[in-house]
N, C-alpha and C positions, 0 to 999 in steps of 0.2 A: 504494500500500500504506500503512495506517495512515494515510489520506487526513485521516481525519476529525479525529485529533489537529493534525496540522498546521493544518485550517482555522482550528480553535478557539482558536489562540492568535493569529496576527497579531501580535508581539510589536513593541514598539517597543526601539531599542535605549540609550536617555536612562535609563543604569543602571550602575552599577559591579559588575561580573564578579567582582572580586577580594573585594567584601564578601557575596556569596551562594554565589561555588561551593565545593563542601563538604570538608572533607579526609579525614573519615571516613565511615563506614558511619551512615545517622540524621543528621546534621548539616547545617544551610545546605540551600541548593536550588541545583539543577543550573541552569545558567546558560542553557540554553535553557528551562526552563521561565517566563523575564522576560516580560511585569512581575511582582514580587512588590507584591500589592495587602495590604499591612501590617498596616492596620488588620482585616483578616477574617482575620488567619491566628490559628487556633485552637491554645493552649496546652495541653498536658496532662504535671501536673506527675508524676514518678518517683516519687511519697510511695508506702510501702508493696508498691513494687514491684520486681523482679530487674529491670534492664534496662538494653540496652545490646547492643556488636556479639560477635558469636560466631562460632567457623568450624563446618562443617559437610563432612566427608570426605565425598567423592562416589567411590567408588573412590580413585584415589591427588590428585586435585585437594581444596583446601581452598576450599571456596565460603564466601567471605561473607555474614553474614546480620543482622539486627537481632530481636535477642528481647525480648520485654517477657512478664511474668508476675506475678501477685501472690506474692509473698513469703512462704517458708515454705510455701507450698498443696500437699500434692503430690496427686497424679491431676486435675490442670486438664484440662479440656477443650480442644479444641488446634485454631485457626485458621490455616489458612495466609493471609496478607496478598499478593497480588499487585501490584504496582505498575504506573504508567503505563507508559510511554518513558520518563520520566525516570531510573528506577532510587530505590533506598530512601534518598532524603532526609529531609528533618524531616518532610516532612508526611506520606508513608507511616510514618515510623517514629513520630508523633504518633497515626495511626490504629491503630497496633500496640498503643501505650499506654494507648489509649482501650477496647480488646478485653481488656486485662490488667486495668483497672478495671472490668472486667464480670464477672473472672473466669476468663476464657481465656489460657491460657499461646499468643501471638501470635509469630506467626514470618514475617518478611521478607525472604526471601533475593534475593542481587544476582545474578537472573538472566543478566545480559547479561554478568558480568564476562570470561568468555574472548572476548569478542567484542570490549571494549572499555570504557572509561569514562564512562557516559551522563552522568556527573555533568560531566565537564568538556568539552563542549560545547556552544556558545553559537547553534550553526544548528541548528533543528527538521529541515533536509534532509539535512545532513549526518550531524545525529546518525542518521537513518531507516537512509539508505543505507550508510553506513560502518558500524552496530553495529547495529541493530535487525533490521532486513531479512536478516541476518546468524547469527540465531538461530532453530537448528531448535526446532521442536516435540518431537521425542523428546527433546533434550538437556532440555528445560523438564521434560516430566513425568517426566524421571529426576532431575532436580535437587529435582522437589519430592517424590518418593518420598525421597530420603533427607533433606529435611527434617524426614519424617513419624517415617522412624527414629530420625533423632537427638533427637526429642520425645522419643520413646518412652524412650531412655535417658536421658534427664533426669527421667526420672519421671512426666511427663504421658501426660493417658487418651487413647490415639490409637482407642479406641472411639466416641470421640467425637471426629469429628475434620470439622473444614469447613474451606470454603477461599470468599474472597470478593477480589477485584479491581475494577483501577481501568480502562477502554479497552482499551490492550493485554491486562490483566491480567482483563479482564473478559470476552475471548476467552479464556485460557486457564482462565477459573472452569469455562465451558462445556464445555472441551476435558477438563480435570482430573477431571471430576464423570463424565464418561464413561470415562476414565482408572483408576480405583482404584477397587475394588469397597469399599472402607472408608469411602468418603462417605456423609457422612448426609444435606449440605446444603449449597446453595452460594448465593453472591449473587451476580451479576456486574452491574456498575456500567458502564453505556453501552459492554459492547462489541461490539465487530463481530461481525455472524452470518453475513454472506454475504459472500464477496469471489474472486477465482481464484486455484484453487491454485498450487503450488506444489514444486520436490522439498522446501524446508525447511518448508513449508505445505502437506501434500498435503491437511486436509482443515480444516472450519472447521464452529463448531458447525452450521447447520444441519441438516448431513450425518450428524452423529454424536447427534443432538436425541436418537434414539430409542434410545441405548443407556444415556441417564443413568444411572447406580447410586445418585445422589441426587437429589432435587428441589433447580431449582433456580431461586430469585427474581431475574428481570430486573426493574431500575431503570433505567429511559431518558428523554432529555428529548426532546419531542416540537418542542423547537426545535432538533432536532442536526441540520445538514445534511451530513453524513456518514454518519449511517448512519438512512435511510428507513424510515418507519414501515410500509412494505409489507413491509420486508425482517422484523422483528416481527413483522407477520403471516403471514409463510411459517415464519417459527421457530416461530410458536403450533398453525400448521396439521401442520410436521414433530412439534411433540412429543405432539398428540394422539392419535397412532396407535403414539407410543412405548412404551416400557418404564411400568411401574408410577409409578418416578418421572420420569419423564417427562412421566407426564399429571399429574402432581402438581405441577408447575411453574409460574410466574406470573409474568406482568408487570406492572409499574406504571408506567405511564408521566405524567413531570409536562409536561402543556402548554404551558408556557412555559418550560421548563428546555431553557437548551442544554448540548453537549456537556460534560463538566466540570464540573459542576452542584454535585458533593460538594466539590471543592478548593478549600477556603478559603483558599488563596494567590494565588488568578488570577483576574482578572478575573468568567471565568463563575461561580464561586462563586455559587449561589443558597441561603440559607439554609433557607428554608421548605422546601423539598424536600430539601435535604441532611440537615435534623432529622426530618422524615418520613420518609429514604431510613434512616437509622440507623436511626430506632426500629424500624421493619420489619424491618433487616436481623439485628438481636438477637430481635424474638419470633420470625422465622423460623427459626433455629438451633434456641433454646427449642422451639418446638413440634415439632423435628423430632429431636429429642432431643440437640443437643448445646451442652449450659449443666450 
């Protein structure tokens, strides 16, 4: 399960724990996510913008979350931000901040918190099987339902509302976009489309391709060996017989990008495609109306 993350790091361990793992919500990087590759991790500064962690009621739980929004704007346009496995550190909440300088009022919630703290664990396997593996799909898209809420009552246009992810999270773009009849748009970034279910995973987008509510743009790197470009191709063939937005939906796939392609703190970091995978993933929103 979630095979493909694991391959994609190979982590060495010639790193101090105590200077990356993070103590807040947005802060430092989760300690299994090493090496941090320094020089490509991408800054984006808070000038001009609300940002920072906020709770969000789920019923009677207070779910953590990282918002970023331009300042003073009200009715933004409202992105849900989905994270790896690792949970919303600097670089998810860096990507938050970069969708708040577009204009969108960005919302990152820490999916995995009742399950556990992805930030502070240092094994890819342990984090999988102890917290990850651990976390239902219904608790997800009820967690990001009342994400959607708590926009809404901050003043943001949940009329306009997309959701785009990273791996795990780029599973659940898929999963969410079927999920809530309010999506306009979604991007999901190299996740998994076929794998066996599960009771806390009973289904997985292929399955669900055809009931999208939104279109939505697959970004994949055609060097991930975790998740097979055949497998792409049974998602393209599921969502041509789907819903409206369904056959509205598109991939692009970078030929030489692997796994992790967009995070500029790891290794696989590939720029070229990461700037290509951005630009797309903003005129996508835009032309599907939610900018």
């Amino acid at each position: 399960m979630i095979q493909q993350e694991v391959d994609s790091l190979a982590p060495s361990r010639d790193f101090s724990r105590r200077d990356f793992v993070r103590t807040s919500i947005g802060s430092g990087f989760a300690a299994a996510a090493m090496p941090i590759c320094a020089q490509t991790v991408v800054k984006t500064d808070t000038g001009g913008l609300t940002a920072g962690e906020v709770t969000i009621p789920v019923g009677s739980f207070k779910m953590p979350a990282y918002r970023a929004a331009p300042a003073g704007k009200a009715n933004a346009p409202v992105v849900l931000v989905v994270s790896e496995i690792f949970g919303v550190h600097e670089y998810i909440a860096d990507v938050a901040r970069r969708f708040a300088k577009a204009g969108y009022c960005a919302i990152a919630p820490e999916l995995f918190v009742r399950q556990g703290d992805a930030g502070s664990y240092g094994e890819i396997a342990k984090l999988v099987a102890e917290v990850i593996a651990k976390v239902p799909d219904e608790q997800v898209m009820g967690d990001l339902d009342a994400a959607v809420a708590w926009a809404k009552g901050q003043g943001a246009d949940t009329s306009k509302l997309a959701v785009t992810g990273f791996c795990w999270g780029g599973r659940i773009t898929w999963l969410y976009s079927a999920h809530n009849p309010a999506i306009k748009a979604g991007v999901a970034w190299y996740g998994r489309l076929v794998d066996a279910t599960n009771r806390l995973q009973p289904t997985h987008p292929v399955e669900i391709a055809g009931k999208l509510n939104g279109p939505v743009l697959g970004l994949y790197g055609g060097a991930d060996p975790g998740i097979p470009l055949n497998t792409v191709d049974r998602m393209k063939t599921a969502l041509a017989s789907g819903s409206a937005a369904a056959k509205k939906s598109e991939f692009v796939v970078y030929p030489e990008a692997p796994h992790g392609f967009h995070a500029d703190f790891r290794p696989s970091y590939r720029k070229e495609a990461a700037d290509d995978g951005w630009k797309r993933c903003l005129a996508w929103f835009k032309s599907h109306g939610v900018a």
